[in-house]
C-alpha atoms as an extended CHARMM CRD file, in Angstrom:
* protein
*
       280  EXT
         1         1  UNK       CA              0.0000000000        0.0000000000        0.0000000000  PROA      1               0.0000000000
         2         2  UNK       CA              1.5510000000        3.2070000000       -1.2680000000  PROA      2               0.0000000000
         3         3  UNK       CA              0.4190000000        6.3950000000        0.0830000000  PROA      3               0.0000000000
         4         4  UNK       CA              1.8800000000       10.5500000000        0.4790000000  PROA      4               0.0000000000
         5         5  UNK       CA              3.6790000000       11.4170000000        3.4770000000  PROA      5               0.0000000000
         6         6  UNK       CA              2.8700000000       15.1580000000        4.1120000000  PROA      6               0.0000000000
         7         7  UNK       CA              5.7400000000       17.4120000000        5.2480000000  PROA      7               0.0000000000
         8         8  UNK       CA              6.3770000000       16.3350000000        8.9390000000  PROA      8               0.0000000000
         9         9  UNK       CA              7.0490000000       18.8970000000       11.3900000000  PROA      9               0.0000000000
        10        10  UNK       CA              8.0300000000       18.0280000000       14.6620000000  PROA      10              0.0000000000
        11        11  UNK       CA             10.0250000000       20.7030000000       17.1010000000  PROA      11              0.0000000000
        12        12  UNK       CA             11.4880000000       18.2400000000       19.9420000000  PROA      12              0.0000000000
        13        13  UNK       CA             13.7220000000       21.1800000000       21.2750000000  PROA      13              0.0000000000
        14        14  UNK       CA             12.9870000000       24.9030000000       21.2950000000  PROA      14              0.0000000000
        15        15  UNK       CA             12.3890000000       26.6070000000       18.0200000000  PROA      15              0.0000000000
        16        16  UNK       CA             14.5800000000       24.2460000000       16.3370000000  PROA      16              0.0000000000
        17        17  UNK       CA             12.4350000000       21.4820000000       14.2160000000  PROA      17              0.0000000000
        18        18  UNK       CA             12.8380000000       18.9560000000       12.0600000000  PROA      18              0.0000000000
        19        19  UNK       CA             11.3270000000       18.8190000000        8.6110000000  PROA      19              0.0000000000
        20        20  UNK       CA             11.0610000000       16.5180000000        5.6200000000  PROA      20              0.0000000000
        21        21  UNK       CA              9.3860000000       16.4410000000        2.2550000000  PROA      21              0.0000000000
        22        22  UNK       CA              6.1380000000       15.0450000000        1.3650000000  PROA      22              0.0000000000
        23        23  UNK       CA              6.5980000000       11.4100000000       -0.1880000000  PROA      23              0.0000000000
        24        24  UNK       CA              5.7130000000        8.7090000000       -1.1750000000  PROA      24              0.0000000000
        25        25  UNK       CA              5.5980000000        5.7180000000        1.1230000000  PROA      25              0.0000000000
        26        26  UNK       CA              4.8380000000        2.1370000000        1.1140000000  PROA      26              0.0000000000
        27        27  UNK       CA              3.7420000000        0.0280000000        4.2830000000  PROA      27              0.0000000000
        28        28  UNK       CA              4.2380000000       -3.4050000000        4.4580000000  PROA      28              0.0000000000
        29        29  UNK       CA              6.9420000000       -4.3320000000        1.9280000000  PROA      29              0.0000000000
        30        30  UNK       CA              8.4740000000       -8.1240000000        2.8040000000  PROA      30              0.0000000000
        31        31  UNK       CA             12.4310000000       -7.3810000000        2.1950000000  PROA      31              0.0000000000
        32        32  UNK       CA             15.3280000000       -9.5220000000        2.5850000000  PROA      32              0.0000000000
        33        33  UNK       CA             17.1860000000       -9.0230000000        5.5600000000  PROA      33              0.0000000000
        34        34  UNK       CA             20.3220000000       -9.3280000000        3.4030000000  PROA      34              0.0000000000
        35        35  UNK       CA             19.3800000000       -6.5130000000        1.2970000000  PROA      35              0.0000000000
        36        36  UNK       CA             19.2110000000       -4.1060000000        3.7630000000  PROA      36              0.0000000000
        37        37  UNK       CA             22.5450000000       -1.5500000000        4.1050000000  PROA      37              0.0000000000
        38        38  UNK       CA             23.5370000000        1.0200000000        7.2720000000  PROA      38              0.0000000000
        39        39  UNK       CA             24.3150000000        4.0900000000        6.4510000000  PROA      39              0.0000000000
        40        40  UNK       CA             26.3290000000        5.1850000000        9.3570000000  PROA      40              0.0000000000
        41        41  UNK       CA             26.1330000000        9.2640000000        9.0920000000  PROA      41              0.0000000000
        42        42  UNK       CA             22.4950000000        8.5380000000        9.0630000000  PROA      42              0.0000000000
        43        43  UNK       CA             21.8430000000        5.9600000000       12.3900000000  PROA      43              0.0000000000
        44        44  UNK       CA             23.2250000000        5.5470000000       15.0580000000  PROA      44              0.0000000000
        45        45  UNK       CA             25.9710000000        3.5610000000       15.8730000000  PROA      45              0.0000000000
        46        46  UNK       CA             25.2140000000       -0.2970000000       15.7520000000  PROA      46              0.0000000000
        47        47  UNK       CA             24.8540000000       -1.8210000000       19.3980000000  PROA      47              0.0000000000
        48        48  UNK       CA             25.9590000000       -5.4170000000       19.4020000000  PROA      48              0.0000000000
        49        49  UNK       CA             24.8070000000       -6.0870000000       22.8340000000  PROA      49              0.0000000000
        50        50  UNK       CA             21.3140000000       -4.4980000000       22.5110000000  PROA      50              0.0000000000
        51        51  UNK       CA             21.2460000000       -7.1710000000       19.4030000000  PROA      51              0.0000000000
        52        52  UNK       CA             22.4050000000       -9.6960000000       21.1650000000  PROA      52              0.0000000000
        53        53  UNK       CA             19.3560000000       -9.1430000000       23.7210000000  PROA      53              0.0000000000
        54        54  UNK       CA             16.5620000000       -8.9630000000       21.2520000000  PROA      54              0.0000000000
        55        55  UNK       CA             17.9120000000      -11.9720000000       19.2570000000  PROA      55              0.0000000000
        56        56  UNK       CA             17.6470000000      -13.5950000000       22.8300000000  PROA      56              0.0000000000
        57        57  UNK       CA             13.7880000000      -13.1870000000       23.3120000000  PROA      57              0.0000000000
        58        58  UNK       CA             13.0100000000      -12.9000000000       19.6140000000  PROA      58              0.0000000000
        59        59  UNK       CA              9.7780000000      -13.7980000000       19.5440000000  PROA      59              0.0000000000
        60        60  UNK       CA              9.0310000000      -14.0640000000       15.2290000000  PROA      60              0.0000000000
        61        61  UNK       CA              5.3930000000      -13.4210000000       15.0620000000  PROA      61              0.0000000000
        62        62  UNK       CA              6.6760000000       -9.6220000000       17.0390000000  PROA      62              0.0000000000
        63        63  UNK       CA              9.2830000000       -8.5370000000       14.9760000000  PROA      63              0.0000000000
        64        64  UNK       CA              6.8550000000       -5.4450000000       13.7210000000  PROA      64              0.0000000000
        65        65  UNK       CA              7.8240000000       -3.1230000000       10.7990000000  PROA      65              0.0000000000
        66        66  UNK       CA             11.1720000000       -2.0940000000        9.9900000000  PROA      66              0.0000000000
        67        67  UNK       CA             11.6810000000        1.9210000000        8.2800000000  PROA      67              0.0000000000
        68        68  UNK       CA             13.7890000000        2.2940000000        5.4130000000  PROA      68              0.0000000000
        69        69  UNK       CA             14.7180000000        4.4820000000        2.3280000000  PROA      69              0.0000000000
        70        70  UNK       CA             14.5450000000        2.9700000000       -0.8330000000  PROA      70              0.0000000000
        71        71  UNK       CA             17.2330000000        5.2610000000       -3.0910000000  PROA      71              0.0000000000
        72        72  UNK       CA             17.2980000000        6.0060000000       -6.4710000000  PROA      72              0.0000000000
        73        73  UNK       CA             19.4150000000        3.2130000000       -7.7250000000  PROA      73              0.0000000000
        74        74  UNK       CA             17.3850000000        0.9710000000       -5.9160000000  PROA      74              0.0000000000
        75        75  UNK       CA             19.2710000000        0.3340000000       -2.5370000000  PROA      75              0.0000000000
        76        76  UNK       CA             17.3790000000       -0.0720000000        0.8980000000  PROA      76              0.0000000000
        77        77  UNK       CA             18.8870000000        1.8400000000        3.6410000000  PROA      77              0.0000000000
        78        78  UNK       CA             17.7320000000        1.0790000000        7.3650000000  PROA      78              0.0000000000
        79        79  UNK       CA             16.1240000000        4.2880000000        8.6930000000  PROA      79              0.0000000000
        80        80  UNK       CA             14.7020000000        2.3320000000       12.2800000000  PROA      80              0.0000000000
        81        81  UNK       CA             15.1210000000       -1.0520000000       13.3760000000  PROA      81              0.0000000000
        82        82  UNK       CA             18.8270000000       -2.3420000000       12.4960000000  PROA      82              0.0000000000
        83        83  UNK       CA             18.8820000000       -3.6930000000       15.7440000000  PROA      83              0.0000000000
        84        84  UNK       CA             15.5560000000       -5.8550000000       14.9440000000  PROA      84              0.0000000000
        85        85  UNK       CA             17.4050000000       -7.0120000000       11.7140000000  PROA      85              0.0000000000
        86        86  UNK       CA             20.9160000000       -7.5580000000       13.4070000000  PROA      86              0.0000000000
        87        87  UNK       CA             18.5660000000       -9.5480000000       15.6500000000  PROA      87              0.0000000000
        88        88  UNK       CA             16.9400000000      -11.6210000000       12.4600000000  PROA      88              0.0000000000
        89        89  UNK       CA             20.0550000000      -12.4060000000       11.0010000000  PROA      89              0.0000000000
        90        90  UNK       CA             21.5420000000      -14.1680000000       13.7620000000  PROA      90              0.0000000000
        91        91  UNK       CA             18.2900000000      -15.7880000000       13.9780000000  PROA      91              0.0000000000
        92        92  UNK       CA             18.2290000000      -17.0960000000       10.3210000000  PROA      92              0.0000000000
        93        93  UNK       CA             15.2520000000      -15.0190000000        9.5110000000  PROA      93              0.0000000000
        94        94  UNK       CA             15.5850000000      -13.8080000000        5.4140000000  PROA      94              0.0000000000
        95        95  UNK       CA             12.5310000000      -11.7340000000        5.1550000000  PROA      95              0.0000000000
        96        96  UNK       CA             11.2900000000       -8.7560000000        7.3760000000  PROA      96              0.0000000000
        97        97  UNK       CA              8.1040000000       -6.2010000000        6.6670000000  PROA      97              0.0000000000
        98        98  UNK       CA              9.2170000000       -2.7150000000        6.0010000000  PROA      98              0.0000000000
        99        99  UNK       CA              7.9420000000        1.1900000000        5.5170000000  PROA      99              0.0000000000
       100       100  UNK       CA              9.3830000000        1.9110000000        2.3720000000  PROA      100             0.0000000000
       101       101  UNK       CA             10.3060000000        5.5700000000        1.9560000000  PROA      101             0.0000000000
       102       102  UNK       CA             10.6640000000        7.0990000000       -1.7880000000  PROA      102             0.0000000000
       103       103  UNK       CA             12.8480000000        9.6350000000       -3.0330000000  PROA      103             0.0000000000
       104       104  UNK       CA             14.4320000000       10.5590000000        0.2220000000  PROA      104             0.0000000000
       105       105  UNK       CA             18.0100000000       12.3340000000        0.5920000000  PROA      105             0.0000000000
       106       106  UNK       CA             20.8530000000       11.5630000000        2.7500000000  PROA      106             0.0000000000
       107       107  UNK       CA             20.3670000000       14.1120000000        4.4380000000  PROA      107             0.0000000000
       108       108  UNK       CA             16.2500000000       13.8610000000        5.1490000000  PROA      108             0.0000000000
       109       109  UNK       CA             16.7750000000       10.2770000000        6.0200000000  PROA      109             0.0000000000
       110       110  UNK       CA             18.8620000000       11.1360000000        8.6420000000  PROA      110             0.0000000000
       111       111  UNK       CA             16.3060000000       13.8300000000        9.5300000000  PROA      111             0.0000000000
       112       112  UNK       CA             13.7110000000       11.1010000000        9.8150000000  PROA      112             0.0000000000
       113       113  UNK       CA             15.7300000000        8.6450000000       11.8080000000  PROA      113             0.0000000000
       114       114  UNK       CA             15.7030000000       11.6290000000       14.1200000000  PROA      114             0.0000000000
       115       115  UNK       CA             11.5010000000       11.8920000000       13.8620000000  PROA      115             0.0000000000
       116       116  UNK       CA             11.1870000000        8.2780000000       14.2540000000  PROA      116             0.0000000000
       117       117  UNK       CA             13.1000000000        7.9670000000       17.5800000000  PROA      117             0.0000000000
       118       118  UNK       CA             11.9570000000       10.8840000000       19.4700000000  PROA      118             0.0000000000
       119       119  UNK       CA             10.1780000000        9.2020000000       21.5870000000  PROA      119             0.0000000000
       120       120  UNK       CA             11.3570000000        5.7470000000       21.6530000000  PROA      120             0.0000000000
       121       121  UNK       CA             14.1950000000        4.1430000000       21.9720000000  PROA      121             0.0000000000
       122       122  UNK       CA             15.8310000000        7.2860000000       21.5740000000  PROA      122             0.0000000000
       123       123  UNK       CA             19.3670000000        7.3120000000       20.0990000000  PROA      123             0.0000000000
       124       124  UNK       CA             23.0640000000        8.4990000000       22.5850000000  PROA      124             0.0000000000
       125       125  UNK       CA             22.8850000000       12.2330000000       22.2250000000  PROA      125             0.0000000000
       126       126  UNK       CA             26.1650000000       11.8790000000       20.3500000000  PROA      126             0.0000000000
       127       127  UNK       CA             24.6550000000        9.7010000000       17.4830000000  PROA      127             0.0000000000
       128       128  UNK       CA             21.5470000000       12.1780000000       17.5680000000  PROA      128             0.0000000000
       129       129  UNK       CA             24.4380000000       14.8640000000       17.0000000000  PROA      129             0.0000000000
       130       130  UNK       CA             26.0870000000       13.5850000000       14.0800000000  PROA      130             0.0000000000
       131       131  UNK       CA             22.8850000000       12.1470000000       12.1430000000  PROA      131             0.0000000000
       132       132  UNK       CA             21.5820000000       15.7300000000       12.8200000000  PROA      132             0.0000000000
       133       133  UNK       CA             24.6170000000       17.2710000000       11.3920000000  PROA      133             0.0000000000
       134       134  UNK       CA             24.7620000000       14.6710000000        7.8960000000  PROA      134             0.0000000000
       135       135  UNK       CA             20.4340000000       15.6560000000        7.9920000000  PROA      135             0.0000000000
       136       136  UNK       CA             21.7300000000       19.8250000000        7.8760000000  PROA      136             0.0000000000
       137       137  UNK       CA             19.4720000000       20.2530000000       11.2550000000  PROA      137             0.0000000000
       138       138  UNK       CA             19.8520000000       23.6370000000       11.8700000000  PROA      138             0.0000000000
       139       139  UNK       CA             20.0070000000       23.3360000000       16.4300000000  PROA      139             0.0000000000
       140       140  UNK       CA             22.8100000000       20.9490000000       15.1680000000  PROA      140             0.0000000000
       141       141  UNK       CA             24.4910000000       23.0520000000       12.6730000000  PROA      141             0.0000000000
       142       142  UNK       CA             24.3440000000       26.3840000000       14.9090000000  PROA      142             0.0000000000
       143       143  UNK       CA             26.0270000000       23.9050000000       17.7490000000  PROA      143             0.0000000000
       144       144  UNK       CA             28.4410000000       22.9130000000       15.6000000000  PROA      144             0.0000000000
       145       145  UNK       CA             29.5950000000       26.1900000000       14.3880000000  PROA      145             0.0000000000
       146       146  UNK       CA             29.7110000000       28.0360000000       17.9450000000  PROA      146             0.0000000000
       147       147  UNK       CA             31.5880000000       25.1750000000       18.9950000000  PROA      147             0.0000000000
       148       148  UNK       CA             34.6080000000       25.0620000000       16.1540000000  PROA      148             0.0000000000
       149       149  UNK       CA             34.7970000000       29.0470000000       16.6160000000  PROA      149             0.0000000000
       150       150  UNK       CA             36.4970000000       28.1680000000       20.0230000000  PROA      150             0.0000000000
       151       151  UNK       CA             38.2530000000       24.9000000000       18.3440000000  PROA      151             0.0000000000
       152       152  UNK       CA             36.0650000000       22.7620000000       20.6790000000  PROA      152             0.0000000000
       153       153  UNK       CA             34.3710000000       18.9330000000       19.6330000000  PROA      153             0.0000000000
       154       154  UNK       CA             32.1840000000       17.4600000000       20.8290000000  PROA      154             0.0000000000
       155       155  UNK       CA             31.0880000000       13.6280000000       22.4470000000  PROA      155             0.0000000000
       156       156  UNK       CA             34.2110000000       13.1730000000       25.1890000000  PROA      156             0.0000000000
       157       157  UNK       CA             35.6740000000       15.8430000000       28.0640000000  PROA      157             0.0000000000
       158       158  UNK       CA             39.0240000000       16.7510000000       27.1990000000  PROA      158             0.0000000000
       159       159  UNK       CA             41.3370000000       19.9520000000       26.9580000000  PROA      159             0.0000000000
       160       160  UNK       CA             39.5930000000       20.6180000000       23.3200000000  PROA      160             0.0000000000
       161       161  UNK       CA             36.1760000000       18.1230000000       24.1000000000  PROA      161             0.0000000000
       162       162  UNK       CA             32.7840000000       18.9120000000       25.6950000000  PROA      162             0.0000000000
       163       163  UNK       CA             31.6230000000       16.1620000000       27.0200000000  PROA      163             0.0000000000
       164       164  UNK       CA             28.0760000000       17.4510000000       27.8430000000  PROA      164             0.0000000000
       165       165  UNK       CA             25.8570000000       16.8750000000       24.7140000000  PROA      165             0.0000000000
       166       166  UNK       CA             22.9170000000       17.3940000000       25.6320000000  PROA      166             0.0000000000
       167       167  UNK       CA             23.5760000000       20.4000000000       28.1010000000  PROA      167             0.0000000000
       168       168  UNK       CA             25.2570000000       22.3590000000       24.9130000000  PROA      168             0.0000000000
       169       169  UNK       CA             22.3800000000       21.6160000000       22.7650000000  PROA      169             0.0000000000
       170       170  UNK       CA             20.1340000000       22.3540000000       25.5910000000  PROA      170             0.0000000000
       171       171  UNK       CA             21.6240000000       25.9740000000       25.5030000000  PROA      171             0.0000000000
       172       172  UNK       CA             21.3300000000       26.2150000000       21.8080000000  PROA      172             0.0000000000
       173       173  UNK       CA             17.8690000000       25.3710000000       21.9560000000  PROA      173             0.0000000000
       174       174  UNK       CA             16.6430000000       27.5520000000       25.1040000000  PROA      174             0.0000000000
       175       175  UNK       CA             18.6740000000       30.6160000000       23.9930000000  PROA      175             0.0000000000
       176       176  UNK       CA             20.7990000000       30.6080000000       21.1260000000  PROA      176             0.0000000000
       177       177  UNK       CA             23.6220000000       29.6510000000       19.7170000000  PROA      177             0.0000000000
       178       178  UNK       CA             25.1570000000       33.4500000000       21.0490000000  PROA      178             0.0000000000
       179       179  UNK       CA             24.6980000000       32.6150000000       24.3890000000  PROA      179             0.0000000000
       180       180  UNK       CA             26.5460000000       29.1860000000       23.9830000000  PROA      180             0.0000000000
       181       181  UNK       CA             29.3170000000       31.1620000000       22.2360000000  PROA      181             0.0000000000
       182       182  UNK       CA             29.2320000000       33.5930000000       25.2680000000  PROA      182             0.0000000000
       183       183  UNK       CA             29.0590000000       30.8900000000       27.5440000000  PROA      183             0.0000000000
       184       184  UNK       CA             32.0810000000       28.8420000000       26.2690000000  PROA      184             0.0000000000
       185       185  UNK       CA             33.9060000000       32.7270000000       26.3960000000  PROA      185             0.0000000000
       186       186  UNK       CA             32.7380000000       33.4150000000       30.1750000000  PROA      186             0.0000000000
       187       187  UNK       CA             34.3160000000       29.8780000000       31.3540000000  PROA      187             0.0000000000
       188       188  UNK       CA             37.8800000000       30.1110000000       29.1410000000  PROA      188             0.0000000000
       189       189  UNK       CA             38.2120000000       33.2300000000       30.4620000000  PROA      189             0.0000000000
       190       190  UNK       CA             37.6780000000       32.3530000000       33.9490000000  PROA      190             0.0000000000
       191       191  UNK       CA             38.8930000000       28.7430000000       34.2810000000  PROA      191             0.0000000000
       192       192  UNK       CA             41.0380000000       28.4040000000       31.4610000000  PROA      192             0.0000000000
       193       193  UNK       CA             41.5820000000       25.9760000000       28.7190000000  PROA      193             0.0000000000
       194       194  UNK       CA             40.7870000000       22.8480000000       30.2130000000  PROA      194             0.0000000000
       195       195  UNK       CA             38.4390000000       19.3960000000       30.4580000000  PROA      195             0.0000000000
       196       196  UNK       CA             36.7700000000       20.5540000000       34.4090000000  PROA      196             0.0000000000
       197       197  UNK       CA             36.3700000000       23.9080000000       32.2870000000  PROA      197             0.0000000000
       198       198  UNK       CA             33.5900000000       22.3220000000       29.9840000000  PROA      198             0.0000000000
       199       199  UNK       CA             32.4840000000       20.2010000000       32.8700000000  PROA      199             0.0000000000
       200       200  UNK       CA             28.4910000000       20.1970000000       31.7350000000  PROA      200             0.0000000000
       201       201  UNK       CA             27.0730000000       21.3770000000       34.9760000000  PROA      201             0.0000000000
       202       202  UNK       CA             28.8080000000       24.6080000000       34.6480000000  PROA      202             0.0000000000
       203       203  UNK       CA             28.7890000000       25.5570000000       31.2360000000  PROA      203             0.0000000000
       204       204  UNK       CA             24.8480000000       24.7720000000       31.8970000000  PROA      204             0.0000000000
       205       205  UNK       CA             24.5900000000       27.2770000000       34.9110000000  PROA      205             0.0000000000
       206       206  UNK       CA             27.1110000000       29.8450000000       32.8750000000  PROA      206             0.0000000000
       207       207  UNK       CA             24.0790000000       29.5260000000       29.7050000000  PROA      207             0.0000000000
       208       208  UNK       CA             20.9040000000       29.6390000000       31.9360000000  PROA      208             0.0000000000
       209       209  UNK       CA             22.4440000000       32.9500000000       34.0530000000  PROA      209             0.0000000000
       210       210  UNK       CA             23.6670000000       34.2480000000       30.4080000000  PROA      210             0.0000000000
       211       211  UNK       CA             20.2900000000       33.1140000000       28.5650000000  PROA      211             0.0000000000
       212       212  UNK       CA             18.0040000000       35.0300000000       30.9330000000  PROA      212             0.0000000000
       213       213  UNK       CA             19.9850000000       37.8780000000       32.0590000000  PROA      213             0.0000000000
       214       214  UNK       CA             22.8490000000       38.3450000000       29.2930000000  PROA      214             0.0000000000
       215       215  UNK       CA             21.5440000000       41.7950000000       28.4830000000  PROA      215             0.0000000000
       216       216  UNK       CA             22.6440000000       42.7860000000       31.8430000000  PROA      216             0.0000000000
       217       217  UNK       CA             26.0510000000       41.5260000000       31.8900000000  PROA      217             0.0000000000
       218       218  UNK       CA             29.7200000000       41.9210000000       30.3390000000  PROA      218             0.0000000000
       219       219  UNK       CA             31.2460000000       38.9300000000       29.9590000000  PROA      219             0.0000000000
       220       220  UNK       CA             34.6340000000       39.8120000000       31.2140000000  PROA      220             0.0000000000
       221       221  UNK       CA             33.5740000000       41.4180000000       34.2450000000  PROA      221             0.0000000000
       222       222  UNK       CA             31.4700000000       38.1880000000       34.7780000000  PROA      222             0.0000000000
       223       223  UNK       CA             34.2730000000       35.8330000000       34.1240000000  PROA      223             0.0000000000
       224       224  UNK       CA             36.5910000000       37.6260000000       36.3470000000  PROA      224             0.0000000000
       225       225  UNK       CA             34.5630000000       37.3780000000       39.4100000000  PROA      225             0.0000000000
       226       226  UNK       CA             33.9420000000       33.6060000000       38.8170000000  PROA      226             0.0000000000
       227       227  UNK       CA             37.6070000000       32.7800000000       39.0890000000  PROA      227             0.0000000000
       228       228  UNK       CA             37.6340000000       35.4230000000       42.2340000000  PROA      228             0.0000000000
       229       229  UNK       CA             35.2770000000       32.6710000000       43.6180000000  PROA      229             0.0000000000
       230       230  UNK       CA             37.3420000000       29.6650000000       42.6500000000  PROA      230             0.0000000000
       231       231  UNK       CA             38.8450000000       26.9340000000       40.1770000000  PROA      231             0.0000000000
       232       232  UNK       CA             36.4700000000       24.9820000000       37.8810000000  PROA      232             0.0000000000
       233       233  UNK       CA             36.8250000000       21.9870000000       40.2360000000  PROA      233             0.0000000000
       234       234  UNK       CA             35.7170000000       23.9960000000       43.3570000000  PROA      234             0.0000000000
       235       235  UNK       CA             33.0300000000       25.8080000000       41.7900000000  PROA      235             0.0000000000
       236       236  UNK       CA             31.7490000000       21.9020000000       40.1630000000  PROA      236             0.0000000000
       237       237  UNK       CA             32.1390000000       20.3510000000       44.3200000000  PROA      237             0.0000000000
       238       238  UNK       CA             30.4840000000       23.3710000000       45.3910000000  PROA      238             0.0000000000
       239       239  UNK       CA             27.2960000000       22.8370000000       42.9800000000  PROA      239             0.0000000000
       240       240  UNK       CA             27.3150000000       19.2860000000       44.0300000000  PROA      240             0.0000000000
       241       241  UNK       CA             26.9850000000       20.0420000000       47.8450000000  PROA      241             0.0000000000
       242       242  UNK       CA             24.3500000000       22.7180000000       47.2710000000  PROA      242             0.0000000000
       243       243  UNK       CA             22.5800000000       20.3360000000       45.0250000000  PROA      243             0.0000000000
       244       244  UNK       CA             23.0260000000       17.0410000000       47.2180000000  PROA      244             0.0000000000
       245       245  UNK       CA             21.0270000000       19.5330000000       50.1330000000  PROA      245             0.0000000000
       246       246  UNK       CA             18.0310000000       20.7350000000       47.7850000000  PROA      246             0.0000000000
       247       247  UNK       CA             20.0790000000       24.2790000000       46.3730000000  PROA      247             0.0000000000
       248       248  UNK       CA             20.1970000000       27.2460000000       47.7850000000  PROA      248             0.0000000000
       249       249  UNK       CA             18.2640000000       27.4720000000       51.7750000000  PROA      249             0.0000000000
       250       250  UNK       CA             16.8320000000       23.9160000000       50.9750000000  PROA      250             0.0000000000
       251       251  UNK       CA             15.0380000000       25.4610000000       48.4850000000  PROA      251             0.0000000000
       252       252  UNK       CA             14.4630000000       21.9110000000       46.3920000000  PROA      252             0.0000000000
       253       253  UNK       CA             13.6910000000       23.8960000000       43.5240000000  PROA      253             0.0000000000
       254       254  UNK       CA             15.5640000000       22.6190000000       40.9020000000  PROA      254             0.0000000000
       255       255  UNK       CA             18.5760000000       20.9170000000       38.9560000000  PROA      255             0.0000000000
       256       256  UNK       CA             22.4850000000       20.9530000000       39.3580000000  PROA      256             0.0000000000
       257       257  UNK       CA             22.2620000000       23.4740000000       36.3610000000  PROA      257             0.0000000000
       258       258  UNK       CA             19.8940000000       25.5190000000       38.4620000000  PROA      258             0.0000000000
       259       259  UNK       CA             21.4170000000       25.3460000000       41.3250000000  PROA      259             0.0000000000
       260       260  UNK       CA             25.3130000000       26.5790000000       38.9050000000  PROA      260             0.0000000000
       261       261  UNK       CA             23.1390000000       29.0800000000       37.5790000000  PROA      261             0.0000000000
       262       262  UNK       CA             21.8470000000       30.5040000000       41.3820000000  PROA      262             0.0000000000
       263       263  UNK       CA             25.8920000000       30.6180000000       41.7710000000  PROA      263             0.0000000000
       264       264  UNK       CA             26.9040000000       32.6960000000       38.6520000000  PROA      264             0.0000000000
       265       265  UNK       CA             24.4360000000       35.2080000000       39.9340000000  PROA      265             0.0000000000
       266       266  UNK       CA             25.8680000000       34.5000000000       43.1860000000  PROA      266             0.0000000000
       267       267  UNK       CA             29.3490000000       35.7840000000       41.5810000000  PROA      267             0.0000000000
       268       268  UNK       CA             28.0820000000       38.2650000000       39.6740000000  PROA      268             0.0000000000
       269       269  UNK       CA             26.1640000000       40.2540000000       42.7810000000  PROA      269             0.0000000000
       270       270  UNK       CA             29.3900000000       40.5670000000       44.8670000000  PROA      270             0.0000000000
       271       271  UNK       CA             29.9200000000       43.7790000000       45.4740000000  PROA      271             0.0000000000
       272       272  UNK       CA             26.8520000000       45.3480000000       43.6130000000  PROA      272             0.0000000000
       273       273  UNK       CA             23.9660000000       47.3130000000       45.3990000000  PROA      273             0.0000000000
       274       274  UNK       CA             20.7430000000       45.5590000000       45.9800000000  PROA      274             0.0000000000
       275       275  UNK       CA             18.7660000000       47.5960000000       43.3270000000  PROA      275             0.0000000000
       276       276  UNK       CA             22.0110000000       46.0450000000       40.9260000000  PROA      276             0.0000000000
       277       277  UNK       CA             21.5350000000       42.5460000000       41.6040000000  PROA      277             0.0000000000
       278       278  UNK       CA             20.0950000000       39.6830000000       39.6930000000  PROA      278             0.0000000000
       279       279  UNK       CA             17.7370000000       37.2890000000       41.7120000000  PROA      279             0.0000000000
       280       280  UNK       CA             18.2810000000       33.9580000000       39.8370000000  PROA      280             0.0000000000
């Protein structure tokens, strides 16, 4: 059964969303497992152990429906459910049902890999980084960019690593990719170039404080005061033991990034009149 798949619009973080073409699409295609190829800048990373698991329990007659792309020179790629086929071929199973998708680009079928597993079985927020850089995603892109201006990767901590996906894309998303370019600025400046620099729970406090109140702040003045208050690794212990006791007064009211964020503005007050300060 063949049938139009209208442009899908689906906005998982912020204003950021991810879009594909309308196409055609066919529902329950028997393939051979064997046919079937991985592109690997458009899925995630192939788990061997998560394989493994569902070969284990396989249970044939609840195998479901595979997604895949069929390209113009007739080659099936796996959009969802290469672990499901891993999982068939060690089972000796040659034929699986699959959504066929028409006329799809690298680039959107990486964008749909990302549509399909929003909610399920959702993909490391590494592999959701790179398949949403090979589908042109802009959250990704914009990350991407901000993040080789200061000659900084991303998917491991290191002197020249983030290793805080999902807290730099969560400051994209929320407020920008300025204020994750400001952000990275504030903590070289005050900290150094370093791995307990880019330790996620501060850059996250350094982009909520910057996100809400940047208009109010210079950066250097900012960063300056931070290091008054310590190194990278006192400032991360000190977030930890506000955190572990519910934030600021026992407040309970909110994260580790929160509770960072409550201490930038802590930083940033010192020395200020009341009618100067920001109340994070």
């Amino acid at each position: 059964m063949a049938e139009l798949c209208a442009e899908r619009l689906d906005a998982p973080m912020g204003e950021y969303a991810f879009r594909i073409p309308e196409h055609e699409v066919t529902y329950g295609v028997a393939v051979k497992v064997a046919d079937l190829k991985i592109d690997p800048q458009a899925q995630r990373t192939l788990n061997e152990k998560r394989a493994q698991k569902i070969f284990s329990g396989l249970v044939r007659e609840a195998i479901g429906t595979v997604i895949v792309s069929k390209r113009p020179n007739g080659d099936l790629y796996i959009i969802d459910g290469q672990h499901r086929c891993r999982a068939c071929t060690l089972a000796g199973i040659p034929i699986i049902l699959a959504e066929v998708h028409h006329g799809l680009t690298r680039d959107q079928e990486a964008i749909l890999f990302l549509i399909k597993n929003k909610e399920s079985h959702k993909p490391r927020p590494i592999d959701e980084y790179h398949v949403g850089l090979t589908g042109g995603v802009p959250l990704f892109m914009d990350t991407d960019e901000t993040l080789k201006r200061h000659r900084l990767a991303l998917g491991s901590s290191s002197t020249n690593s983030v290793g805080a996906v999902s807290g730099v894309l969560q400051i994209v998303d929320r407020y920008g990719a300025e204020a994750l370019d400001r952000t990275l600025t504030v903590a070289e400046k005050a900290w150094g170039r370093a791995a307990e620099t880019w330790d996620g729970m501060l850059l996250g406090g350094i982009g909520m404080f910057i996100g809400r109140w940047g208009d109010l702040v210079d950066d250097a003045e900012l960063a300056q005061k931070m290091l008054s208050m310590g190194t990278a690794a006192k400032w991360r212990s000190e977030i930890l033991s506000q955190s572990s006791r519910g934030g600021f007064n026992n407040s309970r009211t909110g994260s580790r990034v929160t509770t960072a964020c409550r201490l930038v503005a802590v930083a940033w007050n010192k020395g200020r009149k009341a009618e100067n300060r920001i109340e994070a």
